[in-house]
C-alpha angles and dihedrals in degrees: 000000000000090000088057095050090051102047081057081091104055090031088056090041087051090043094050087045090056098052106060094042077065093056091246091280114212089207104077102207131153089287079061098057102037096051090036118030091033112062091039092051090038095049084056103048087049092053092046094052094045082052088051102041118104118221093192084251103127105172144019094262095057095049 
């Protein structure tokens, strides 16, 4: 969890990037939610699933 808190920050910072490549549209489309939701959500679920994985290192001494 702490992975996908932490990936919050680059996912807003690529949301707000691809909003305004878009020229900050009023009208929210699909164009809208694929250059603005999806890199912030995706930034997160990568994040998340980096948190979750298991490398087989199980304790300080094996990493």
């Amino acid at each position: 969890m702490l992975f996908g808190t932490l990936a919050v920050i680059p996912g807003m910072l690529l949301a707000l990037a691809g909003h305004l490549l878009t020229g900050s549209p009023d009208n929210w489309s699909n164009l809208g939610w694929l250059s603005c939701y999806l890199p912030f959500f995706g930034c997160v679920g990568i994040g998340v699933y980096l948190g979750f994985r298991d490398d087989g290192a199980t304790s300080i001494e094996e990493a």
